[in-house]
C-alpha positions in Angstrom: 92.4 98.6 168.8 91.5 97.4 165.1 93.5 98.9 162.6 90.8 100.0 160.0 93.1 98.5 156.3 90.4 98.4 153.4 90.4 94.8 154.5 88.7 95.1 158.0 86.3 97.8 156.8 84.9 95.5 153.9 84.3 92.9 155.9 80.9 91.1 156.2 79.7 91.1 160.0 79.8 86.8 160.0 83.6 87.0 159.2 84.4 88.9 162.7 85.2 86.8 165.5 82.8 86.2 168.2 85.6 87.6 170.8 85.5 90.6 168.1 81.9 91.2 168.6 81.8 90.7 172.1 84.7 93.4 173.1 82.8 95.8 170.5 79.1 95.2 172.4 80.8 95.8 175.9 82.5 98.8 174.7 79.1 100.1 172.9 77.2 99.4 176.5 79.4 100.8 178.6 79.8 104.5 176.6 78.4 107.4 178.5 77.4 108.7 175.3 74.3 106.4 174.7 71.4 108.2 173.5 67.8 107.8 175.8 65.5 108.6 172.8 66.9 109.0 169.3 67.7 106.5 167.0 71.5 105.3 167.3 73.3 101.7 166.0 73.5 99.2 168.4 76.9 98.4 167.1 79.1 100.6 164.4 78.3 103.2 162.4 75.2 104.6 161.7 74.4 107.4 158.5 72.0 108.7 156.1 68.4 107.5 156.9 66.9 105.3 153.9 63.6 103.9 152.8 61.4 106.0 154.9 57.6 105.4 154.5 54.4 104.2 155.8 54.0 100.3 154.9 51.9 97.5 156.5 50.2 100.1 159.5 53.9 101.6 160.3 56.0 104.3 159.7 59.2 101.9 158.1 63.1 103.5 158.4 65.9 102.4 157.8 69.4 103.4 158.0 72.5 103.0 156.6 74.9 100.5 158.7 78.7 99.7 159.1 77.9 97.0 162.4 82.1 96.3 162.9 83.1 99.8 163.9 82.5 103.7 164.3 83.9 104.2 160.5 82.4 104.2 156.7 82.8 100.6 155.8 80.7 98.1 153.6 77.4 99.2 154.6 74.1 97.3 155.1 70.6 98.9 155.5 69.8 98.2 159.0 65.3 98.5 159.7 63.1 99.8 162.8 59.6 100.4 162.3 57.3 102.5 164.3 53.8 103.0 165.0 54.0 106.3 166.3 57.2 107.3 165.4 58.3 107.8 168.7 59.0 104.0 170.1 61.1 102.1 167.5 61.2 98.4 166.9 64.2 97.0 165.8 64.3 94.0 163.2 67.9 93.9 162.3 69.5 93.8 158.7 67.0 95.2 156.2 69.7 94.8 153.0 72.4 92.9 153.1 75.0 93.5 150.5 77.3 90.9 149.0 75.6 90.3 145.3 77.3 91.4 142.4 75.7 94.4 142.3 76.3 95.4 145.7 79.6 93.5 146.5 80.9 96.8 148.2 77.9 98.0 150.2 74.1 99.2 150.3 74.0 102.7 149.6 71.3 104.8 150.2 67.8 105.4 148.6 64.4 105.2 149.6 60.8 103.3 149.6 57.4 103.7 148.0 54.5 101.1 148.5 53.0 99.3 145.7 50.7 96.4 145.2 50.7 95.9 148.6 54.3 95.6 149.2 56.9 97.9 150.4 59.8 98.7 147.0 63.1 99.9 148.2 65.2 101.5 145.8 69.0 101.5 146.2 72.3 102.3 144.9 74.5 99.2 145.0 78.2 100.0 145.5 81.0 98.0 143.6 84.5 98.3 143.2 87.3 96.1 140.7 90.4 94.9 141.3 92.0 98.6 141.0 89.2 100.0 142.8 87.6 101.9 140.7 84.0 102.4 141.7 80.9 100.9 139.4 77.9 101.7 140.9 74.4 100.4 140.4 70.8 101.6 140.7 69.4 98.3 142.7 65.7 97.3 144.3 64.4 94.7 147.3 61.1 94.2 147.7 59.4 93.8 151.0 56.4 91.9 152.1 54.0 92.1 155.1 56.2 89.6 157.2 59.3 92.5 156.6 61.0 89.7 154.4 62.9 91.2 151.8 64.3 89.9 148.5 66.7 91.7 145.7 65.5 91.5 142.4 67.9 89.7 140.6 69.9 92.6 138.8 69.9 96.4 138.8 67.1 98.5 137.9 69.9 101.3 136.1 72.8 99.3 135.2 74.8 102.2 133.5 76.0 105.6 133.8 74.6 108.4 132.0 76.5 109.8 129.3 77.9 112.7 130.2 79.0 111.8 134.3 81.4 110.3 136.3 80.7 107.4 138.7 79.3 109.3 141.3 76.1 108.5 140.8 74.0 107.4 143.7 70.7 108.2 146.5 67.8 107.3 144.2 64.7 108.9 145.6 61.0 107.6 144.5 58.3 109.2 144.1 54.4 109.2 142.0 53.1 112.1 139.9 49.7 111.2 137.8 50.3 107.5 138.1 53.4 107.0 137.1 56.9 106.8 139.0 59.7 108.8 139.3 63.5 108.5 140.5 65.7 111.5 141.3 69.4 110.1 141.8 72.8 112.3 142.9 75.4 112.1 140.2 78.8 114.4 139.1 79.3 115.4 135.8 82.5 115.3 134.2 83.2 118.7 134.6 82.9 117.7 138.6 79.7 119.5 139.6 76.9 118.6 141.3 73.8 117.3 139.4 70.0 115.7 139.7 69.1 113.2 137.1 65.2 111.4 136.5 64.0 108.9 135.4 60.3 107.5 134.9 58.6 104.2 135.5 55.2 102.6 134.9 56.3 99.5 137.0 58.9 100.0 138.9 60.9 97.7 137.4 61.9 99.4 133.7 63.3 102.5 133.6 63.7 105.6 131.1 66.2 107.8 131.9 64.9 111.7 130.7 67.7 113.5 131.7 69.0 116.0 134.0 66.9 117.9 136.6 67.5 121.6 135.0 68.3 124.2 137.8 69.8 127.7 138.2 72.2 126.6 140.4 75.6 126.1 137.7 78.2 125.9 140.1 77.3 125.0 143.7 79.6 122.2 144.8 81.6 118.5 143.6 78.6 116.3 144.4 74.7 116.8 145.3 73.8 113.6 147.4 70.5 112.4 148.9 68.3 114.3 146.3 64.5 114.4 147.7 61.4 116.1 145.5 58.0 117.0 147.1 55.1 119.1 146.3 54.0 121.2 149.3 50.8 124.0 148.7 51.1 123.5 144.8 54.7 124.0 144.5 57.7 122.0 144.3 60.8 121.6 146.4 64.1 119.9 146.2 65.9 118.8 148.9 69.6 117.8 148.2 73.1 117.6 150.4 75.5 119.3 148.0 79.2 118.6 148.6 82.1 121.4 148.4 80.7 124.6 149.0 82.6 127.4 150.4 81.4 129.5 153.9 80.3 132.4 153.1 79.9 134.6 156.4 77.4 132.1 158.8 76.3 130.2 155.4 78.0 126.9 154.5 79.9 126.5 158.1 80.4 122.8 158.1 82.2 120.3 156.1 79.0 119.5 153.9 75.4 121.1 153.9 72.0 120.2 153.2 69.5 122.5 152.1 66.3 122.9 149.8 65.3 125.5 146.5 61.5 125.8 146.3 59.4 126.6 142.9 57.1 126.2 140.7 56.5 121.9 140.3 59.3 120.5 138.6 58.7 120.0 134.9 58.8 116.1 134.7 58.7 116.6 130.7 61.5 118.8 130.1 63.1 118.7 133.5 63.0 122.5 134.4 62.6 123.3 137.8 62.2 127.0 138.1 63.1 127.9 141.8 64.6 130.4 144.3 67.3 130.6 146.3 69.2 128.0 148.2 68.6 127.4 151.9 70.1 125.2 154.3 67.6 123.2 155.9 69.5 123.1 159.4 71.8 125.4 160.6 73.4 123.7 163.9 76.6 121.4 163.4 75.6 118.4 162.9 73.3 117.7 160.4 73.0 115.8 157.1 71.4 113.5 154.3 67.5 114.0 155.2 65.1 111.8 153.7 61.2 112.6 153.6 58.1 111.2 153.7 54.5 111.6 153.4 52.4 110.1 155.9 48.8 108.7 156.1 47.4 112.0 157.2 49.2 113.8 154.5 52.2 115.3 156.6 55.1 115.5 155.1 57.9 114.4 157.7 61.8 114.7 158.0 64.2 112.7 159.1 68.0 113.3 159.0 71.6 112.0 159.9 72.6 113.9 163.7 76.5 113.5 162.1 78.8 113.9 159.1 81.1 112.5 156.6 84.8 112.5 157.6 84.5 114.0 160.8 85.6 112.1 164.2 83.3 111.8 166.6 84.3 111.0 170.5 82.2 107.7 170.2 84.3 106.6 168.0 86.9 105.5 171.2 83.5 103.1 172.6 83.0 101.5 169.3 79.9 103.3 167.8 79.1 106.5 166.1 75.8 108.9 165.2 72.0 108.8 165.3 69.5 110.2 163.9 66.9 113.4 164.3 63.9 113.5 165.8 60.8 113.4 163.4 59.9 116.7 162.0 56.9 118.4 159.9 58.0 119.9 157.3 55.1 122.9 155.9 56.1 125.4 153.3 55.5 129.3 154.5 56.4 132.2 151.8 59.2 129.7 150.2 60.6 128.4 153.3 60.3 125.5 154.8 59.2 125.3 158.2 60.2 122.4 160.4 58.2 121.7 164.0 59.0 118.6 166.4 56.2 116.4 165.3 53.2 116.2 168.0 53.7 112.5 169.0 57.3 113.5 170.6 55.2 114.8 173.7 54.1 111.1 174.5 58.0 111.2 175.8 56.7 114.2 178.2 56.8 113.7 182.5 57.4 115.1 185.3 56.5 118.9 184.0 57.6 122.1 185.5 57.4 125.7 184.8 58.7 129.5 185.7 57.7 133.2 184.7 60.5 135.1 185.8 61.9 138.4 185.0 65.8 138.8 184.9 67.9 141.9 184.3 71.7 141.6 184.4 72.4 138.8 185.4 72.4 135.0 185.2 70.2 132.9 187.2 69.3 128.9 187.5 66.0 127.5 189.0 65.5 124.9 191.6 63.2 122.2 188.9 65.5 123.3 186.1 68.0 120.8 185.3 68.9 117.2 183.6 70.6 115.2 181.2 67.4 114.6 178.8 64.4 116.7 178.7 62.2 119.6 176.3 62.5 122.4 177.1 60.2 125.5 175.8 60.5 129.2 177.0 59.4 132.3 175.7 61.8 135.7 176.1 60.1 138.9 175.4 60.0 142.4 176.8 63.7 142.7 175.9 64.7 146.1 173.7 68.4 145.6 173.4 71.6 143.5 174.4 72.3 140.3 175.1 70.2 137.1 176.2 69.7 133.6 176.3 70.0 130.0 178.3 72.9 128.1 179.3 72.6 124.0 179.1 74.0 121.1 180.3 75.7 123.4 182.8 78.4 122.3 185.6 81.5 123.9 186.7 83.6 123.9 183.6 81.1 122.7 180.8 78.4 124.6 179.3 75.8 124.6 175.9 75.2 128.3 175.2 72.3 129.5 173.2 72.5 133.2 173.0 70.4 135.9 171.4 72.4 139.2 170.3 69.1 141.8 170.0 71.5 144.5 168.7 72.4 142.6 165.4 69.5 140.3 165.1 71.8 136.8 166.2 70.9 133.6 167.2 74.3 131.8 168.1 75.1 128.4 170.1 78.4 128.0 170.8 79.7 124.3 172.0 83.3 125.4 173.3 82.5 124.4 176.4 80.4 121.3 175.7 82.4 118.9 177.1 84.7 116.8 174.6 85.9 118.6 172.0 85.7 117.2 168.2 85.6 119.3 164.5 87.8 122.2 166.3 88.5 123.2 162.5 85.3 123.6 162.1 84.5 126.3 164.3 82.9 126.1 167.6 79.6 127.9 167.1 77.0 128.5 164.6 74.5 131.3 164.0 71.5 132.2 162.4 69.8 136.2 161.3 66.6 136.1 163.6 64.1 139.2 164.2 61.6 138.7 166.9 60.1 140.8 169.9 59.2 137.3 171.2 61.4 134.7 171.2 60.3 131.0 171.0 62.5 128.2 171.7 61.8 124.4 171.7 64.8 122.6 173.2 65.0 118.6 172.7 68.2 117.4 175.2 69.6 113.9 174.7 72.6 112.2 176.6 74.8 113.6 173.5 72.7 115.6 171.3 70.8 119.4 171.8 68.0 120.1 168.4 66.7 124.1 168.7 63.9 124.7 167.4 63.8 128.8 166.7 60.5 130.8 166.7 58.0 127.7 165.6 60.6 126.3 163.3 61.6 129.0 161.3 65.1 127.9 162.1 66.5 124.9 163.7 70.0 124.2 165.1 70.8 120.6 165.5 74.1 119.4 167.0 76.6 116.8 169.3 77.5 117.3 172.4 79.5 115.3 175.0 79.4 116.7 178.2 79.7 114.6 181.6 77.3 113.6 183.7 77.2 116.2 186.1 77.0 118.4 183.8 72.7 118.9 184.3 72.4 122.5 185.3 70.0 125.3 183.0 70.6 129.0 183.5 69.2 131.8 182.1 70.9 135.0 181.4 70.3 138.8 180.3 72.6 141.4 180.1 69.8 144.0 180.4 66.2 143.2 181.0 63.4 140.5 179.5 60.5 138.2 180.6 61.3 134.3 181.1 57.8 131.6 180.5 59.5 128.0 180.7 58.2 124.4 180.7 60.4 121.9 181.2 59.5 117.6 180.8 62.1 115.1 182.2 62.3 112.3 178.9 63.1 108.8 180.4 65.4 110.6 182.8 66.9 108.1 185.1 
């Protein structure tokens, strides 16, 4: 069992022994937690997705990357490419840290494509000999044969006046022909903030200040900050740090969320917008990243975990993965997320019900497994109680139920298997009003994503329930309709 001093977490992956990286492989191959179809490390920790875009005929991700161990260490970027967004391609270490500039690790950012090559913009994490954090906006540059090279100092070398040295996530993007950066940074009075800055070249930078919102005093630290324009208006996407729960709002240890309004103001800075909205409201969810594809969807991709929460994969050596693609379209100021359509290449053996249940709680024969989509419709319900049951055995259960009375959607992992984040609460819910409700159910080895009435709301979460657990049961405490359609993915 390593002992994880700042020592062994800052160390680079060729200073472990080879009897170190062997005992961590075995460990990694022989967890029962492996995902079948998300993206997870092979080795270590795996967090916030970085760089994602379409470069060279494929979609290109990557991720950020501790390889030695299932804890937040000095991180690389680690990079899989994709075709279809669905089968992933590994190519190993995108971003290695280790230069000046990035003694301490490669911390997130993003990617645009430019002349032909791929620019990835990131924040390059130092510390001194008291440990006091310097940190630097940094670029790579990759080429058509996925070689990357750093240029040869920071793009943003100092601090704004004005913040402390949180200051980090750089997120590119073009407006009129010219390039942008939104970056996460504290200020001194230790609140949460966007700063810009423009570029002609992507090299040279003017800083124009901060990104001017209603939102004073909402949390320590906004990380991750993303800006898009969907149907002529703009949204920001951000993970603030250090917001209080307020009733089923703001239930886990950090949130991500999005405020949508008129296009930000890349003259003065303002950004005119509405409310606050968490973008996911399941457990485990965190740091998206965005991109715009050739066909002019916008996609989203984000981290299936959380800062400074223990994980039971931690005991086998590895930790997180990452969500399944979504499209992300903008309906009355909300965003809307949907599994994108690719994901049914993963579809086989199909099987379907229409049932009618009325007190009580039934399974069905076809209706069970470890990794699968599921999608039912529930309708001619008036009030009570309702809902599905997953990854069912004797003692273990993933409940998704629908309170009619008070307009609930709730999933409650109590009985999910291993238990992790018990301070955290052990279910989440969401205000829903429907006569129909839709439900599109992804189920991986470890991990449940609910998507709620065509993505109006999306629970995404960990679980870690045994093998045996593969049962699906429906349930009613008065009367409703049951349509179903369940597709084994790579089930074994």
């Amino acid at each position: 069992m390593i002992e994880w001093s700042r020592e062994k977490r800052y160390r680079k992956i060729e200073e472990a022994k080879k009897e170190e990286i062997f005992e961590l492989n075995k460990k990694v191959k022989e967890c029962p937690f492996r995902q079948m179809y998300h993206i997870q490390p092979p080795t270590g920790l795996l967090n916030d997705p970085n760089g994602f875009s379409f470069y060279n005929g494929k979609y290109q991700l990557f991720y950020q990357w501790f390889p030695l161990g299932p804890v937040h260490g000095l991180k690389y970027w680690y990079h899989t490419s994709s075709t279809d967004l669905v089968n992933w391609e590994n190519h190993g270490i995108g971003i290695e840290p280790g230069d000046w500039f990035d003694s301490h690790g490669a911390f997130s950012g993003s990617g645009i494509v430019d002349n032909d090559k791929l620019y990835l913009f990131y924040t390059g994490n130092t510390r001194d000999e008291n440990w006091n954090r310097v940190p630097y906006q940094c670029l790579a540059i990759m080429d058509k044969e996925n070689n990357i090279v750093k240029h040869k100092e920071p793009i943003i070398s100092t601090i704004p006046e004005g913040y402390t040295d949180h200051f980090r996530d750089p997120k590119v993007f073009k407006v009129n022909g010219e390039f942008y950066l939104v970056v996460g940074i504290q200020n001194n009075e230790f609140k949460g903030r966007i700063v810009y800055y423009k570029s002609k070249d992507l090299i040279n930078w003017e800083y124009r200040g901060e990104v001017k919102t209603s939102l004073d005093n909402f949390g320590f630290m906004w990380e991750c900050p993303d800006y898009l324009e969907l149907d002529n208006k703009g949204v920001i996407i951000f993970s603030p740090q250090g917001l209080d729960k307020e009733g089923d709002k703001y239930a886990n240890i950090y949130q991500s969320g999005y405020i949508v309004g008129e296009k930000l103001d890349l003259n003065t800075g303002e950004f005119n917008h509405g409310e606050f909205v968490e973008l996911d409201n399941g457990f485990d969810f965190y740091a998206p990243q965005t991109t715009e594809d050739p066909d002019g969807r916008r996609i989203l991709i984000g981290w299936m975990g959380l800062p400074e929460i223990d994980y039971p994969t931690d005991k086998n050596g590895w930790a997180h993965c990452l969500t399944l693609p979504r499209e992300l379209k903008l309906n009355k100021d909300r965003l809307i997320q949907t599994p994108i359509k690719e994901l049914e290449k993963l579809r086989s053996n199909h099987r379907s019900l229409n049932e009618k249940i009325e007190a009580t709680e039934k399974s069905f024969d076809e209706f069970h497994g470890e990794q699968y989509e599921l999608n039912c419709e529930i309708k001619d319900f008036e009030s009570g109680k309702l809902g599905l049951k997953l990854r069912v055995s004797e003692n273990e259960e993933t409940v998704i139920s629908y309170d009619i009375d008070n307009n609930k959607l709730t999933i409650d992992r109590s009985k999910s298997g291993e238990e992790f984040a018990l301070e955290w609460g052990t279910t989440r819910s969401v205000d829903i009003t429907c006569k129909t409700l839709k439900l599109r159910i992804f189920v991986d080895t470890s991990s449940i994503e609910v998507f709620i009435n065509d993505g109006e709301k999306v629970l995404t979460s960990r679980i870690f329930p045994s093998k045996e657990s593969r049962g699906i049961k429906f349930f009613a405490t008065k009367k409703c309709s049951i349509s179903a359609d369940i597709w084994s993915i790579n089930e074994k």
